[in-house]
C-alpha positions in Angstrom: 218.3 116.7 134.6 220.7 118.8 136.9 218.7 117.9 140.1 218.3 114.3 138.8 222.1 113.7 138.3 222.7 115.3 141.9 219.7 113.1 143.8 221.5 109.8 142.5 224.7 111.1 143.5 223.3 112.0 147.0 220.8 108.7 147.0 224.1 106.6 145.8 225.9 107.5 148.4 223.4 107.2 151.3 223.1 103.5 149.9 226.1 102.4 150.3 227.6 104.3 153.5 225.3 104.3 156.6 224.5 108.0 157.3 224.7 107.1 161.1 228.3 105.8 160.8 229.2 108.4 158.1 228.0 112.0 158.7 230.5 114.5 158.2 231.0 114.8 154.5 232.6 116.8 152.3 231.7 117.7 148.8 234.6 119.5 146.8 232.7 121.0 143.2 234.4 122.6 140.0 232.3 125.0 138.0 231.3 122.9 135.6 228.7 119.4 135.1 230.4 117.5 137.7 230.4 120.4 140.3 226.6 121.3 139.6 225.7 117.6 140.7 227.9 117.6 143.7 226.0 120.9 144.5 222.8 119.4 144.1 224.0 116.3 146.2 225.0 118.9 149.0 221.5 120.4 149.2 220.1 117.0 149.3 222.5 115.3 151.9 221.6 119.2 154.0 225.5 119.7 154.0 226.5 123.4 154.5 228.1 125.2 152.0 232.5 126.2 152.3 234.7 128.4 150.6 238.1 126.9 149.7 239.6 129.5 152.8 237.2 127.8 154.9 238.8 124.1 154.2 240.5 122.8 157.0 244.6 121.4 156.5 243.8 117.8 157.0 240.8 116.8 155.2 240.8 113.0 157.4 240.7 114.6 160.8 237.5 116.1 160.0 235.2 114.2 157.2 233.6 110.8 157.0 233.0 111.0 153.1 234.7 113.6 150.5 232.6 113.5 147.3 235.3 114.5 144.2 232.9 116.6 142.2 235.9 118.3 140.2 236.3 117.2 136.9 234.9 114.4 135.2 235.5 112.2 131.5 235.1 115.6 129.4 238.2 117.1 131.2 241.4 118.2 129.5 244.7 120.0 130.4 246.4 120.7 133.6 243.8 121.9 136.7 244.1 125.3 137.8 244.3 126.4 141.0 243.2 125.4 143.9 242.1 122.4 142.1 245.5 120.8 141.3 246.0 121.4 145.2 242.7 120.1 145.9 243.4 116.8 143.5 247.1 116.5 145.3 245.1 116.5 148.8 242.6 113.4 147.7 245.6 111.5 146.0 247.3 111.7 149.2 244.2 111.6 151.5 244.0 107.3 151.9 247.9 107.7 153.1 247.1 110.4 155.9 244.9 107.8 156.8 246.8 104.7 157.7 247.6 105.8 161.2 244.3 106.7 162.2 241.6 104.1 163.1 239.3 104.8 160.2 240.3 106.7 157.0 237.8 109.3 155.1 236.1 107.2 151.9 236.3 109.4 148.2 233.6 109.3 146.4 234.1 110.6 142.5 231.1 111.7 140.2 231.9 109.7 137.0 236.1 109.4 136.9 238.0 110.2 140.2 239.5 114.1 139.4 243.5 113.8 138.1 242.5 110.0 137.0 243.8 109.4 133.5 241.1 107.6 131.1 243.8 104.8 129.5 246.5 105.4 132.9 244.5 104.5 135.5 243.3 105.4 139.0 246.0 107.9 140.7 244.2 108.0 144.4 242.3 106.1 146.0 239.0 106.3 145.4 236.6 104.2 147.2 233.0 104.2 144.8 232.1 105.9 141.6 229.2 107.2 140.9 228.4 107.5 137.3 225.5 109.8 135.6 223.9 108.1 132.4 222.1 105.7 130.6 224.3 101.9 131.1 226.1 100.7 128.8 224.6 97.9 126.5 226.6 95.0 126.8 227.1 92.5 124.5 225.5 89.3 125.9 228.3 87.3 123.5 231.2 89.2 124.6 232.0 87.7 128.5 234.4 85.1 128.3 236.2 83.0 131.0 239.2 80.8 130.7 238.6 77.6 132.8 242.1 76.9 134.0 241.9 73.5 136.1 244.5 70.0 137.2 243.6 67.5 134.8 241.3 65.1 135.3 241.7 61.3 134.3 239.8 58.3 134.3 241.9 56.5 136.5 240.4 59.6 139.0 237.1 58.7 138.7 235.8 56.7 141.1 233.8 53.3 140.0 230.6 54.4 141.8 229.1 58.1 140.3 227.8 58.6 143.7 230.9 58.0 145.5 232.7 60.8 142.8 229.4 62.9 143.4 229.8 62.3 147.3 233.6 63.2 147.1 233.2 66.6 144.6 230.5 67.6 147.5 232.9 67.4 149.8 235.1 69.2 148.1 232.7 72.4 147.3 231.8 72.5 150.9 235.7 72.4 152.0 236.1 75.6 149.8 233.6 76.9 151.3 231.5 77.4 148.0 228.0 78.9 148.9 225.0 76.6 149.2 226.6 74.0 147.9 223.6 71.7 147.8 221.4 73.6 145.6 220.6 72.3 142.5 218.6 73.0 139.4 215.2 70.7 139.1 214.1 70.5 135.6 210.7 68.4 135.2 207.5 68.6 132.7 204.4 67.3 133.1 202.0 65.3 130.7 202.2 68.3 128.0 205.7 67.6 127.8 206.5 71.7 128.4 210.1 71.5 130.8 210.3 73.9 133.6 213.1 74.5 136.1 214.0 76.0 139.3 216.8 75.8 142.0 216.2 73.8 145.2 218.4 72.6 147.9 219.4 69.0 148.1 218.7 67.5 151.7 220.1 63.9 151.3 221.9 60.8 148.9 222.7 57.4 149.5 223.3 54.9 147.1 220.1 55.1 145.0 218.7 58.4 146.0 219.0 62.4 145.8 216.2 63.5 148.4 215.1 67.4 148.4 211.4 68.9 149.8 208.6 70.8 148.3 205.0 71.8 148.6 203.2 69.3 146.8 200.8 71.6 145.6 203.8 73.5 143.3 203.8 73.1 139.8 207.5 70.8 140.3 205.4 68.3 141.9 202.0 68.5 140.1 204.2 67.9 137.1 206.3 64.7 138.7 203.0 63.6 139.5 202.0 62.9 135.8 205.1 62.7 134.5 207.4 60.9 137.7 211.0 61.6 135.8 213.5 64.4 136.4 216.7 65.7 136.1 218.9 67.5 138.3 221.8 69.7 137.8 225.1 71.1 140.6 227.0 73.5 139.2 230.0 74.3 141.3 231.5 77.5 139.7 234.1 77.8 142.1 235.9 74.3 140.9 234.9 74.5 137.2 232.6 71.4 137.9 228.8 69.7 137.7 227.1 66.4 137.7 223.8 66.1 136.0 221.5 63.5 137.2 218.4 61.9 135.7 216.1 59.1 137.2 212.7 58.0 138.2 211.0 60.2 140.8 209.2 59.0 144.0 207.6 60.6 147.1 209.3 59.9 150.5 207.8 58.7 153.4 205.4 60.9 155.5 207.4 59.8 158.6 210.5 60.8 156.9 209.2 64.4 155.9 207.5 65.2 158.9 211.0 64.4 160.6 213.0 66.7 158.6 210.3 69.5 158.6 210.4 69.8 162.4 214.1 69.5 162.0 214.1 73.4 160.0 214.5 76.3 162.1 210.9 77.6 163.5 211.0 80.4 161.0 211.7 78.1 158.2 208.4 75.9 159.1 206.0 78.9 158.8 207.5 80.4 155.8 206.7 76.9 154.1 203.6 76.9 155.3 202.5 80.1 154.2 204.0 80.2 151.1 201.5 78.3 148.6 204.5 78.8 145.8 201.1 78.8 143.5 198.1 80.9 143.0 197.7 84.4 143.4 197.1 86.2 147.1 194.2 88.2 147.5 196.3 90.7 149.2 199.3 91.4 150.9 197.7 92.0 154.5 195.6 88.7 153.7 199.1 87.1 153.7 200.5 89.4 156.4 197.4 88.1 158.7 198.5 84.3 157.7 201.9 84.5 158.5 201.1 86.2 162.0 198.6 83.3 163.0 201.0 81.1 162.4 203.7 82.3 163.7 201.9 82.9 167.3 200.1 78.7 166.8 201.7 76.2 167.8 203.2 74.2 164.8 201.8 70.1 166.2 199.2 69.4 164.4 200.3 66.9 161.5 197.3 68.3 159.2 199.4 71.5 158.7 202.0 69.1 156.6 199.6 67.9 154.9 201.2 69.5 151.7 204.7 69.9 152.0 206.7 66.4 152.0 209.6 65.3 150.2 210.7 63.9 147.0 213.2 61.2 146.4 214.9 60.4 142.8 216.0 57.1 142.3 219.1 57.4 139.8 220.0 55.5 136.8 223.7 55.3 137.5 224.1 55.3 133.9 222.4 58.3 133.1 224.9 60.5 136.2 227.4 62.3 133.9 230.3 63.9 135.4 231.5 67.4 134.0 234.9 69.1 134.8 
């Protein structure tokens, strides 16, 4: 368990900070559970072994990373020597650092060392890396407290599209990311829903266009059942519109125009993607993808199956959520 605890310390930390960018790391380690992993971590990240005599005066003149491997949750009492200096010197370490172009990063195993449990963080630790099974959470227990300016009726514009047109604005100005996607819900002639996030590519007046492979189960099922509903969910502004109408497909002028409007790399990774079925095989795909990326992309059989959609709302049936 030792070598485990000490390989996701050492794995942890290669993550998260390029070894390229940060090579010169330190590992301080106490005796006890915490200092075993950092020891094991040392072997692992090949970092020679140093006595405390050996430590140089300024730890950020010469160190990338220090791993705190002192003393973890089970800790109690005062540190003894040289820890307590050794604890004093981290606390202190992110200060040395504000004159120099680049400060050294702390990584603690489980609690940074000196850190008291109901207190608080003392230094300035940058990750921590902790050894054990995660916590179960309580999937009731989050809670949020949706603070927003009131919103009256005399707000809402007379047209839903216009108030959908004007909140889309207002999640791209705040620079919410992809703003446009959506969640699809449809069902077929079994009734069964299904739903998956796509990305809406254009509304007018009576309209919410987006684009799929018509071979995917979203449009086998709008083509026996041509109803759907759509959902934007704008975390950032507390807000979403739901939308619900008849579904039609678009013209193949129109989706043969927006297709050769996506980036190159976007085009093949439609075509090759079937969205259904099962691959034979990973290089089978692999060998796909490479003949198409090298053909040229003219031929109008090749869109054949991916096209758009185009819902045609119910006004009535757009409801506004804030």
């Amino acid at each position: 368990m030792k070598e485990l605890a000490g390989l996701s310390v050492a794995t942890s930390i290669a993550e998260v900070y390029k070894p390229s960018e940060y090579n010169r790391v330190l590992a301080i380690c106490d005796p006890g559970n915490n200092g075993g992993d950092g020891l094991v971590a040392l072997e692992s990240l090949s970092i020679p072994f140093l006595s405390v005599d050996e430590l140089p005066v300024d730890f950020s003149k010469d160190f990338d990373i220090v791993v705190d491997a002192m003393f973890g949750f089970s800790f109690h009492g005062a540190p003894r020597p040289p820890f307590d200096n050794l604890i004093q010197k981290l606390v202190h370490l992110p200060n040395c650092g504000q004159m120099q172009q680049k400060s050294p990063v702390i990584v603690s195993v489980d609690i940074p060392s000196g850190w008291h449990v109901e207190g608080g963080d003392i230094g300035g630790t940058s990750m921590c890396v902790q050894i054990g099974k995660p916590p179960q959470i309580d999937i009731s227990a989050p809670r949020e407290n949706y603070i927003s300016p009131e919103f009256l009726e005399e707000h809402v514009e007379a047209d839903p599209v216009d108030q959908f047109r004007k909140w889309f604005d207002d999640a791209m100005a705040a620079g919410l990311k992809e703003a446009n996607a959506m969640a699809l819900s449809t069902s077929g002639k079994d009734g069964k829903p299904s739903s998956r996030i796509v990305l809406l590519k254009g509304v007018d007046k009576d309209c919410f266009v987006w684009y799929t492979n018509y071979e995917t189960r979203k449009a086998l099922e709008l083509s026996e059942n041509p109803h759907a509903s759509l959902r934007f969910y704008w975390d950032g502004l507390h807000r979403q519109v739901r939308v619900e109408g008849f579904v039609q497909k678009v013209s193949d002028q129109e989706s043969e125009q927006y297709f050769h409007s996506r980036p190159r790399g976007s085009q093949i990774g439609a075509l090759v993607s079937k969205q259904v079925g099962i691959f034979p095989s990973r290089d089978q795909w692999k060998m796909i993808l490479e003949n198409r990326t090298f053909s040229p992309l003219r031929d109008n059989i090749q869109l054949l199956h991916y096209k758009g959609h185009r819902c045609g709302i119910i006004k009535s049936l757009i409801s506004i959520y804030f």
